[in-house]
N, C-alpha and C positions, 0 to 999 in steps of 0.2 A: 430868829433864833440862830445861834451859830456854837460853835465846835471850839475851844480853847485847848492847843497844844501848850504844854509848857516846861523844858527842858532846864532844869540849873544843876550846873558843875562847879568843881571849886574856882573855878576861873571864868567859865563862862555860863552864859545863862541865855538860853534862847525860847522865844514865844511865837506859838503861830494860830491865827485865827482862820477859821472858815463855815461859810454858812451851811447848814444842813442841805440846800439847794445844790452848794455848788459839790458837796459831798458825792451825794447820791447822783448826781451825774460824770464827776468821776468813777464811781464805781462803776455805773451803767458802761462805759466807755474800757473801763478794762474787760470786766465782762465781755463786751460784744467782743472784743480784741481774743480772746481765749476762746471763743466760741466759733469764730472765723478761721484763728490757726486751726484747731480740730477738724472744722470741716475740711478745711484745706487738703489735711491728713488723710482722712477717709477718704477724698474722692481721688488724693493719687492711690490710696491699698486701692479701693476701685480697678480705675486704668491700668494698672500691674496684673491685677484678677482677670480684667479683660485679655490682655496682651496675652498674655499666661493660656487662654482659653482659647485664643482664636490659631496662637500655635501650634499647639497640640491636634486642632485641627487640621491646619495644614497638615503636621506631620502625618495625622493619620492616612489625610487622602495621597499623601506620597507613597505614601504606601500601598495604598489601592491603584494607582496607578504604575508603580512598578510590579505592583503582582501579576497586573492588566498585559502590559509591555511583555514579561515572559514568557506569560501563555500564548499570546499572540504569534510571538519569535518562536514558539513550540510548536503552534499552528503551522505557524509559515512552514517553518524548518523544514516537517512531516510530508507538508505537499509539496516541497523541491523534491525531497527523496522519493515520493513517488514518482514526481518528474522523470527523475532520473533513470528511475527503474522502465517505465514507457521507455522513453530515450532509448536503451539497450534495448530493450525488444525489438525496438525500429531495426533499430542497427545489426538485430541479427535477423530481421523480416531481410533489410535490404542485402544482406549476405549471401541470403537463402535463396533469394530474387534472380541474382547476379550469375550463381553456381547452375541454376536450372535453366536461367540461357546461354549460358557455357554450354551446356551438355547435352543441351538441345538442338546445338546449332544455327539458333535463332538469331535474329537482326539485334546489338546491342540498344544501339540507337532507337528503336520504339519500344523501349523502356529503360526507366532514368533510376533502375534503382541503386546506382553509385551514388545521388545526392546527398550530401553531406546532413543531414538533422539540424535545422536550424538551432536549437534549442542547445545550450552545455550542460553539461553534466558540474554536480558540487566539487568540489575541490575541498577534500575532508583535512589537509597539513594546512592550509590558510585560514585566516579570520573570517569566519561568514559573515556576508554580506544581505541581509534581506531586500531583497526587490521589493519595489511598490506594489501595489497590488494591479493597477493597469497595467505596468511591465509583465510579470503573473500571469494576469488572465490573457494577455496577447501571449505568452508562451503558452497556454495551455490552446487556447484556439489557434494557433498555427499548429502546434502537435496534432491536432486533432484534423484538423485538414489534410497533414504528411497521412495520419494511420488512413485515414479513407479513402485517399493516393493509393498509396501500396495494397489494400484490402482490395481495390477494382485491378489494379496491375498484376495481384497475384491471383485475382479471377480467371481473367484475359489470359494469363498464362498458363494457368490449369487446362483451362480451354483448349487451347492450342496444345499443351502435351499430351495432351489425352487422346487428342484428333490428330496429332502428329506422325507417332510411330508405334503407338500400344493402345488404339482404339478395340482392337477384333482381344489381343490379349489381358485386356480388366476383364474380359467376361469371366465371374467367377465361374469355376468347375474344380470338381475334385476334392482329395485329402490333404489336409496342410504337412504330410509328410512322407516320406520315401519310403519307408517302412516300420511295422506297428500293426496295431488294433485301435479300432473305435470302442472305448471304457467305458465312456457314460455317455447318457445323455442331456438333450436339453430339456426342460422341465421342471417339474417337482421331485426333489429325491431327499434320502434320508444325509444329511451333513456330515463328512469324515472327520469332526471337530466336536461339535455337539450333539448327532445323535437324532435331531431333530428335523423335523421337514425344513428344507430348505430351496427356493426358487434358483437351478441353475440355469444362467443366461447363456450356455454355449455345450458344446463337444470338448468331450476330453479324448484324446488321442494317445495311447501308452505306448512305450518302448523301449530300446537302452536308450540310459543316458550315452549324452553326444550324439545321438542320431542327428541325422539331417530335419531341417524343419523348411520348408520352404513354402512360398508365397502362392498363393490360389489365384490369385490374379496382377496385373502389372497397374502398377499407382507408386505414389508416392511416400515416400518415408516420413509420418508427421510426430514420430513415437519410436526413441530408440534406448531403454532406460529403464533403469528401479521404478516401481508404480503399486503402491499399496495393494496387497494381497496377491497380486498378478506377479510379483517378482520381476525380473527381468522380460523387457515385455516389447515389443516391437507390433505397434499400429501401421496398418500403413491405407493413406485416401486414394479410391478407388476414381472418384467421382463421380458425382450424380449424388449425391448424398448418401454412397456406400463405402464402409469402413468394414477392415477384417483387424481383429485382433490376435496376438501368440505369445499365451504368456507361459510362466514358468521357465523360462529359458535356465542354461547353463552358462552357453556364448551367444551375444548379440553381432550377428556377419556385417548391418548397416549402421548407418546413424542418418540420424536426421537431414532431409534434405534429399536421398538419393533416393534417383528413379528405378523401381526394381522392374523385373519382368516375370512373369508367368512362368513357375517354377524354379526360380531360383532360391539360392540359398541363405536364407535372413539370418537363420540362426540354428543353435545346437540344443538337442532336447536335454531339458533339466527337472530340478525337481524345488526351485526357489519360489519363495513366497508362501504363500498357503497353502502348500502341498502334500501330498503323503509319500508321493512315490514319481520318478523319471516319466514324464509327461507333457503334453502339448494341450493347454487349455484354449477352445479355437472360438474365438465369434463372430457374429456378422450384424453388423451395424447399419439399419437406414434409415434416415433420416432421424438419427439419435435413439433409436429403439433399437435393443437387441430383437434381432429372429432369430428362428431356428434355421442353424448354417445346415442341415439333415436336406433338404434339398437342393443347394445349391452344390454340395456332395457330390450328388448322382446326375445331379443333370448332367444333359450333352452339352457338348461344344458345338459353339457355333459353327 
């Protein structure tokens, strides 16, 4: 059986014959042909949907990784600037170092606290630069080595000035001032703020303002400054693990660093910080405990 095409025009006339065999196999054949471009089609949208996919992946963890990168440069940053801050402490440990065997008259040369601080400080006008992190931790373990240096060096020299020339004069005695009255005491009393019972940790000492305030025993200046509720307040290390405090001041006479002596004059009586009235707020410190400074008041002198 076959298929009869038959074409007649005024001029021309054309015929074409084909078997139902070879028909249906030409069809078969364009068919497949349309069904191959299609899939063709789809499996590039496919590949494009992928591509598309694996993108936005990426982008995202690019993302994840510079937020990563920031925090970390935040991290860092933070622990240089503490760095830093160590740093200058050293630098004014090795000042304070330097000053107290000047004044001591001691050997320079068996203590090295001119040493330069290995370590630099940031430089906040330039580009920072983070260091790796073994760079890092060897800055912070050399730091750490300098402060335990200096922490035994400023032992050794407490030591020695204490045993030097004001070993008999740290013996606390007496009133932290030239003239006045003993106001309060140490103990529980009613609060000149709230009214309330309140733990006080020392002697109060009234008088005019500007009176003299001087030192109960000879040590060292570790506290010369504004200091919450205390006002203007001048510590000073006694040694042995005895501390005298003088707050409320008006004028501060030392600063930090200098060797006093038994009765001299630290400062001017005031009435700054948490105070009501011209006064000397007085304590005695050992071994990080307030006691009641009421007998080392009266005692004798050695």
């Amino acid at each position: 059986m076959s298929l009869t095409l038959l074409y007649k025009g005024k001029t021309t006339r054309f015929k074409y014959s084909i078997s139902i065999k070879k028909l249906m196999t030409v069809v078969a054949l364009v068919f497949g042909v349309l069904m191959i471009s299609g899939r063709a089609t789809q499996q590039a949208d496919e590949s494009v949907s992928r591509v598309q996919f694996a993108q936005a992946g990426l982008d995202a963890q690019k993302q994840e990784v510079e937020q990563l990168r920031q925090t970390t440069e935040q991290r860092v940053t933070g622990m240089m600037v503490k760095l830093a801050d160590v740093q200058s402490e050293l630098q004014r440990l090795n000042a304070l170092g330097m000053r107290l065997v000047e004044q001591a008259n001691l050997n320079p040369e068996e203590f090295n606290f001119s040493d330069v601080p290995p370590v630099g400080g940031l430089n906040y006008d330039a580009e920072l630069t983070l260091p790796s992190s073994d760079t890092l931790l060897s800055s912070i373990d050399t730091m750490l080595v300098e402060i335990d240096d200096k922490s035994q060096q400023l032992l050794v020299l407490e030591s020695l000035l204490m045993n030097h020339h004001i070993d008999e004069q740290r013996y606390l005695t007496g009133r932290p001032i030239k003239s006045g009255w003993l106001s309060s005491y140490y103990g529980i009393r009613k609060d000149p703020f709230s009214g309330l019972p309140a733990m006080h940790k020392g002697l109060d000492f009234a008088g005019k303002e500007g009176a003299d305030v001087i030192a109960t025993g000879a040590g060292l200046v570790t506290w010369s400054g504004e200091r919450y509720g205390y006002g203007n307040l001048v510590e000073i290390d006694h040694g042995d693990g005895l501390i005298t405090r003088y707050g409320h001041n008006k004028e501060l006479n030392v600063k930090i660093g200098d060797v006093v002596t038994k009765g001299q004059v630290i400062a001017k009586m005031g009435s700054t910080g948490r105070s009501t009235g011209a006064h000397v707020h007085y304590e005695v410190i050992r071994a990080g405990q307030q006691q009641d400074p009421l007998p080392y008041v009266y005692r004798k002198n050695k």
